[in-house]
C-alpha positions as CSV (number, residue, x, y, z in Angstrom):
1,X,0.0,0.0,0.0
2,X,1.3,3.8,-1.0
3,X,0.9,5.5,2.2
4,X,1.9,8.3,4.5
5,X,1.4,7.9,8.7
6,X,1.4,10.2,11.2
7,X,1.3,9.9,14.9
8,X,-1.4,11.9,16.9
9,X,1.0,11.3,20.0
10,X,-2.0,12.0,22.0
11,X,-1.3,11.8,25.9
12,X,-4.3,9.4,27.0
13,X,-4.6,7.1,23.5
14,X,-1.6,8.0,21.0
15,X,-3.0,7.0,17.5
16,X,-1.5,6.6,13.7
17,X,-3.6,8.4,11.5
18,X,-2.8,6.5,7.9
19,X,-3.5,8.3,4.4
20,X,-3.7,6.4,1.3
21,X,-1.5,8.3,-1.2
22,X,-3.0,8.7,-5.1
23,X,-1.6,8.1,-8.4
24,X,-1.0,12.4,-8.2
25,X,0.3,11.8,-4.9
26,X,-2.8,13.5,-3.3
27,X,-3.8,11.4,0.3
28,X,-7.2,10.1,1.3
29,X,-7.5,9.3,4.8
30,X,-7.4,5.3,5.8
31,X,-8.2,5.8,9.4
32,X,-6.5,5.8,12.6
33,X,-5.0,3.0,14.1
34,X,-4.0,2.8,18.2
35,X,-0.8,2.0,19.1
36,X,-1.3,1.0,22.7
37,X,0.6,3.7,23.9
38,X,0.6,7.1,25.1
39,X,2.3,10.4,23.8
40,X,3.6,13.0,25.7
41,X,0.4,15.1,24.7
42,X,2.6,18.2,23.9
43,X,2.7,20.2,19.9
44,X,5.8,20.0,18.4
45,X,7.6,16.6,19.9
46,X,11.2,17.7,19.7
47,X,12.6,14.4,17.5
48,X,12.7,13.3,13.9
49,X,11.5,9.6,13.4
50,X,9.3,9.1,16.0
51,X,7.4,6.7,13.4
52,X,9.3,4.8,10.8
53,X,8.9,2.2,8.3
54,X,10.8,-1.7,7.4
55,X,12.8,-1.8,4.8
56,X,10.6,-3.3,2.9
57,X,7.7,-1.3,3.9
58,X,6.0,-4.3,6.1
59,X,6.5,-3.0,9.5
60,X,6.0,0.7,10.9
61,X,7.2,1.2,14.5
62,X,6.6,4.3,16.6
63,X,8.0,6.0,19.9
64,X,5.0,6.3,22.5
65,X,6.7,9.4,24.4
66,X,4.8,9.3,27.3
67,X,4.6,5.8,28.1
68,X,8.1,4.9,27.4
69,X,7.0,1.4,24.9
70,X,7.4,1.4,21.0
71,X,4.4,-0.3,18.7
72,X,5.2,-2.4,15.8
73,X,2.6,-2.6,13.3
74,X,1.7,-5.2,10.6
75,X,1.4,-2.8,7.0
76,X,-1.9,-4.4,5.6
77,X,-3.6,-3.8,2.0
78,X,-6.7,-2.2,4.2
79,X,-4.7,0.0,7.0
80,X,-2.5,-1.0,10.0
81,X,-2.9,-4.1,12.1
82,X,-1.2,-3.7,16.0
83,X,1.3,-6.3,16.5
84,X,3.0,-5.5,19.3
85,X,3.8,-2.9,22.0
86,X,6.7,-3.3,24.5
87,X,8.8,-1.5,26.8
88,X,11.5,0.8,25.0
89,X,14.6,0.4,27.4
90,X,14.3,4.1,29.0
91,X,12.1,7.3,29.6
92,X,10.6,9.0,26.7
93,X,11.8,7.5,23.6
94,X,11.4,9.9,20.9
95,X,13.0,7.9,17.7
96,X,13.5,4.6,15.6
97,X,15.8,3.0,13.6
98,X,15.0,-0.1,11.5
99,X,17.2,-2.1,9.4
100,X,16.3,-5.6,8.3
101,X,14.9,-6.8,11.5
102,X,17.2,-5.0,14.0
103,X,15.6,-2.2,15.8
104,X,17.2,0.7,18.0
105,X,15.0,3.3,20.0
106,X,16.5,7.0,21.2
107,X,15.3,7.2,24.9
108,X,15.3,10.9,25.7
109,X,15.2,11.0,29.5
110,X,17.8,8.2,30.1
111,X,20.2,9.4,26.8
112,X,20.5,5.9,25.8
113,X,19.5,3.4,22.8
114,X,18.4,0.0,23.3
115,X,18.3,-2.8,20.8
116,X,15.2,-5.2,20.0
117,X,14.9,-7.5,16.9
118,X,11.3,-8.1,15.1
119,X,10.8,-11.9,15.2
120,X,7.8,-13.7,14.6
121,X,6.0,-10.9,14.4
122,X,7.2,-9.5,17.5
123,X,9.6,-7.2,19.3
124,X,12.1,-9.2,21.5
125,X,14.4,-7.0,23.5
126,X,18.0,-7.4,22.1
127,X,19.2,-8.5,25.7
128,X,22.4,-6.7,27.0
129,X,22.2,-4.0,24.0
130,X,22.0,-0.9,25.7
131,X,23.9,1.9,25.8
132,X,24.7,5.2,27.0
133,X,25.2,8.8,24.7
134,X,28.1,10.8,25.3
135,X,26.4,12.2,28.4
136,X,23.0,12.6,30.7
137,X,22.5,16.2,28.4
138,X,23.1,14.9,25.2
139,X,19.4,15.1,24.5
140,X,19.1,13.0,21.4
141,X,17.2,13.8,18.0
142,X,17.0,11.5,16.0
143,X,18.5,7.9,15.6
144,X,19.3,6.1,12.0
145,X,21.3,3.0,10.8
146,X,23.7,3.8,7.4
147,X,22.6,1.9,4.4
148,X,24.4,-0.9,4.9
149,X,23.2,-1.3,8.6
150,X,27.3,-1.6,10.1
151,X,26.8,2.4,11.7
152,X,24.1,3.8,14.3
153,X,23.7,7.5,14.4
154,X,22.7,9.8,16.6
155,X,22.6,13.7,16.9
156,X,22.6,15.2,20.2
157,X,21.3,18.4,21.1
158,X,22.6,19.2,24.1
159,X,25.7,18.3,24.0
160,X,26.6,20.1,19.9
161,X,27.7,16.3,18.5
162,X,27.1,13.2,17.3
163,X,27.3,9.9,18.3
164,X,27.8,6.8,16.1
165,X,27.9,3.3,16.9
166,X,29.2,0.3,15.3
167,X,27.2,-3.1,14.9
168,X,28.0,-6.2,14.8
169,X,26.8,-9.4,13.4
170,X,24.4,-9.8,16.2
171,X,23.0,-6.7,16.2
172,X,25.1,-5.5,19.4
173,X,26.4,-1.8,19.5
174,X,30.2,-0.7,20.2
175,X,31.0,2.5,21.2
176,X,29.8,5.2,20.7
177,X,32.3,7.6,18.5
178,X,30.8,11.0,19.5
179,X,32.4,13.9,17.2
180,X,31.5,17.6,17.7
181,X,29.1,18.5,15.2
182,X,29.6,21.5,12.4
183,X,27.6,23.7,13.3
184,X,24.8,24.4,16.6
185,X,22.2,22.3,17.7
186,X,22.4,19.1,15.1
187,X,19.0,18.2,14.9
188,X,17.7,15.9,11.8
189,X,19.6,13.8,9.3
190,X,19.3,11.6,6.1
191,X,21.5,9.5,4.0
192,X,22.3,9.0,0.8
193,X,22.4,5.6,-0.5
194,X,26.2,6.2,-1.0
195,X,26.6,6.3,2.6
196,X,26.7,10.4,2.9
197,X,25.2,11.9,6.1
198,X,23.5,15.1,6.0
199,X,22.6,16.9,9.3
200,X,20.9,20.1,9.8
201,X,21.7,22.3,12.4
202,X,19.2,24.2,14.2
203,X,21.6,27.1,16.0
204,X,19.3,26.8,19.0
205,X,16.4,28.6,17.1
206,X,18.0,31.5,16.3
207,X,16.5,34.0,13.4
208,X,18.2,33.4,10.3
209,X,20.9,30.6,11.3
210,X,19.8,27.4,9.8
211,X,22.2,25.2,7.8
212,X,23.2,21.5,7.1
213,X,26.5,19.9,6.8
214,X,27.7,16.7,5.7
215,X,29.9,14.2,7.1
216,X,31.2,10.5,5.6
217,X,31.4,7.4,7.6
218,X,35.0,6.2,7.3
219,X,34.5,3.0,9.1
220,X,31.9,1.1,11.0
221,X,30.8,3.3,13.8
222,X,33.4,6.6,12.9
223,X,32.4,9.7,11.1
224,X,34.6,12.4,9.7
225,X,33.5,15.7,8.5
226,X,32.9,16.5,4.6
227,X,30.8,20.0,4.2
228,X,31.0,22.1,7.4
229,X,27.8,24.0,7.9
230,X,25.9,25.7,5.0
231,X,23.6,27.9,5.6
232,X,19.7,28.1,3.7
233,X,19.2,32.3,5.1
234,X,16.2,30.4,7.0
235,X,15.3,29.9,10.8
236,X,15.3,26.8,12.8
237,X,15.7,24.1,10.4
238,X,15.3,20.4,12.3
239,X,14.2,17.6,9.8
240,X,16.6,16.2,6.4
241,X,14.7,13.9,3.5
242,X,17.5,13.0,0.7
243,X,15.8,12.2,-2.6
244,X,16.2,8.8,-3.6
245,X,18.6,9.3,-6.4
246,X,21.2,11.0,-4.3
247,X,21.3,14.3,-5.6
248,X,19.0,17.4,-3.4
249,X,18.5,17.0,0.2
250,X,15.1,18.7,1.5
251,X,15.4,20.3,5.1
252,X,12.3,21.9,6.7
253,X,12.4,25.4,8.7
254,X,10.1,25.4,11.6
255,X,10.4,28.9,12.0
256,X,9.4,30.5,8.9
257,X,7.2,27.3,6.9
258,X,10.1,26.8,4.2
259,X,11.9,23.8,2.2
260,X,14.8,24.6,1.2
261,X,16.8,22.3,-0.8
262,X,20.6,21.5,-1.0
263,X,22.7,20.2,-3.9
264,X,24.7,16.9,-3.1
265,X,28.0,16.3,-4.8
266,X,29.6,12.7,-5.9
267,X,31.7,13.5,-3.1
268,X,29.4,14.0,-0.6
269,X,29.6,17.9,-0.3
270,X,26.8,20.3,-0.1
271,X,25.6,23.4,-1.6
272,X,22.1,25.7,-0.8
273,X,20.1,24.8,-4.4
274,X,17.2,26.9,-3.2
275,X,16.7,28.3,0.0
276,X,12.9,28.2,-0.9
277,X,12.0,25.2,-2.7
278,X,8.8,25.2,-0.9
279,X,6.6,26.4,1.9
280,X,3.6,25.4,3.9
281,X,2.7,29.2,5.1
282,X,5.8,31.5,4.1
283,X,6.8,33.4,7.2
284,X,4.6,31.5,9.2
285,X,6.5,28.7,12.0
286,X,5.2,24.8,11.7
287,X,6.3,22.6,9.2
288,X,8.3,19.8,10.6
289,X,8.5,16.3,9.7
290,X,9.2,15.2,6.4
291,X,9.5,11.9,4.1
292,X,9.7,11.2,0.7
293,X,7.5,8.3,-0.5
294,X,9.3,4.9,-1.7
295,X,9.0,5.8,-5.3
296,X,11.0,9.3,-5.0
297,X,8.2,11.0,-6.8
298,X,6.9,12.5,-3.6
299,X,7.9,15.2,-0.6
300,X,5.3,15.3,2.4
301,X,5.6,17.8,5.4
302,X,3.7,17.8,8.3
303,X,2.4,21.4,9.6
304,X,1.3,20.9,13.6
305,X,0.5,24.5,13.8
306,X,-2.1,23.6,10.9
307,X,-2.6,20.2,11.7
308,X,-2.1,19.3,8.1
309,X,-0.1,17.2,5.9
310,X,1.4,18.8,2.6
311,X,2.7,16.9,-0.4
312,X,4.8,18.3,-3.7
313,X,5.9,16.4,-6.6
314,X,9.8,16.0,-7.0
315,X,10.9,17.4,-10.7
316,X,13.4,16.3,-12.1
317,X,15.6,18.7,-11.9
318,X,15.0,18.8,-8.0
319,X,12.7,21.5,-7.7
320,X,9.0,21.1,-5.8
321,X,5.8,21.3,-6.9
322,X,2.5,21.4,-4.7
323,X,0.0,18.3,-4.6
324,X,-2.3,19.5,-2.1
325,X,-2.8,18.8,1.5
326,X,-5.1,16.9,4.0
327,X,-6.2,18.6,7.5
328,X,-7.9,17.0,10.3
329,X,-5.1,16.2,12.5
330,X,-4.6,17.6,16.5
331,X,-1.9,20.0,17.5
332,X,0.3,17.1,19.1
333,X,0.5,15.5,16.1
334,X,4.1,14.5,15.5
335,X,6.2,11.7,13.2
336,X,5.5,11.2,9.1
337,X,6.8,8.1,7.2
338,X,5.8,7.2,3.6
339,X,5.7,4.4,1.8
């Protein structure tokens, strides 16, 4: 099923309110889908990935912020069926990571990850796999395997770096390798299928300040800087979607309702492409989370000031155009994946 999901991260019954995505990319509302879990029950969660999908699009997992479990989900042809719902190794885990069937969850409160594996249709905790960020403030962000599932990353607020961690065979993390990041407040990051991380950095909100940089990983668990930080002119930027051929990265700007879009080099550097590729309401704070659809033909941002979902078509030459949105949603709500 083409599909986007978002999480209402309601405090009492957090739900996943699933659209069906068109041919034009338009969305139809399935339904929504309990996760049996709470949310924190606060607008603007402060994490990207709070809801992602499998690999292969069979499985979508989200962070229950205010009852400290994760949910795994069965993808079916008519909506979501709940599978599971389990403890997530710490207080207030705000992010996911999938690869195959290895799972890792940010826990906010506890600045730690914890491992589980889907088996049988279930989460089993990954027994022994935790382990701490580079300190009790690191405040994590967001948490991501590579492509090739060898690195776990993390960006850490509070403490300006980021974390990654090596895995092995098992699934076990080593480490981590915590690096200062390029520029203020890393916040949201993407990959490219080549392995190049881009992070935007957030500057603590400040007017003006946004950027992204880039960084390679040089071995299993160990970045190293490419494309220290680039600024979009915008303010408060926090989520990263690379396009699936590699080439534009599309960052959101909380504070003024912007895309902006950066050019990605063979080499993994970065330059500003457009600073406004697109906008939900220019000049207006709200858009946040961001994913492009499996195909690549799709950008979706979620506007919790708005309670809306917005989609654009991705041109070929990189540039956005609008598809229309759907409203309906409560000011918590928090998270996007698409399929």
């Amino acid at each position: 099923m083409e599909a986007v999901y978002v999480q209402t991260n309601d405090a009492q019954k957090n739900e996943v309110v699933a659209y069906r995505r068109e041919s034009d990319g338009s969305l139809s509302n399935i339904g929504s889908f309990e996760t049996g879990g709470n949310g924190t029950g606060k607008p603007h969660l402060p994490s990207q990935r709070s809801i992602v999908l499998s690999d292969d699009g069979s499985w979508l997992l989200v962070a229950n912020g205010g009852s400290d479990t994760i949910s795994l989900f069965a993808v079916e042809p008519d909506g979501l069926r709940l599978a599971d719902a389990v403890p997530s190794g710490g207080g207030t885990p705000t992010s996911v990571a999938v690869h195959g069937s290895l799972v890792y969850v940010a826990n906010n409160a506890d600045a730690n990850v914890a491992g589980f594996t889907i088996a049988s249709g279930k989460l089993v905790t990954l027994e022994g796999s935790t382990r701490t960020l580079s300190g009790d403030g690191a405040d994590p962000a967001q948490i991501s395997f590579s492509p090739d599932g060898t690195t776990l990353v993390v960006t850490e607020r509070g403490s300006n770096a980021i974390s990654a961690f090596a895995i092995d065979e098992q699934g076990y993390a080593s480490g981590p390798s915590t690096i200062a990041s390029a520029g203020e407040t890393p916040y949201g990051f993407d990959f490219t299928s080549a392995g190049t991380l881009v992070v935007t950095e957030a500057f603590g909100g400040a007017k003006g300040k946004a950027a992204a940089s880039s960084y390679a990983v040089t071995e299993p668990g160990r970045l190293s800087p490419v494309s220290a930080s680039v600024a979009d002119t915008r303010s408060e930027v926090c989520w990263a979607a690379v396009a699936k051929d590699g080439r534009f990265v599309y960052v959101t700007n909380f504070g003024d309702g912007t895309i902006s879009s950066y050019a990605i080099a063979s080499d993994g550097t970065i330059e500003l492409a457009e600073a406004v590729a697109g906008s939900t309401r220019l000049g207006e704070p709200g858009v946040r989370d961001e994913a492009i659809s499996e195909d690549g033909r799709f950008l979706y941002a979620l506007d919790a000031d708005t309670q809306m979902v917005h989609g654009w078509r991705i041109d070929a030459d990189g540039r956005l155009s609008e598809v229309g949105a759907a409203d309906g949603l409560p000011s918590t709500v928090a998270g996007l994946a698409a399929s």
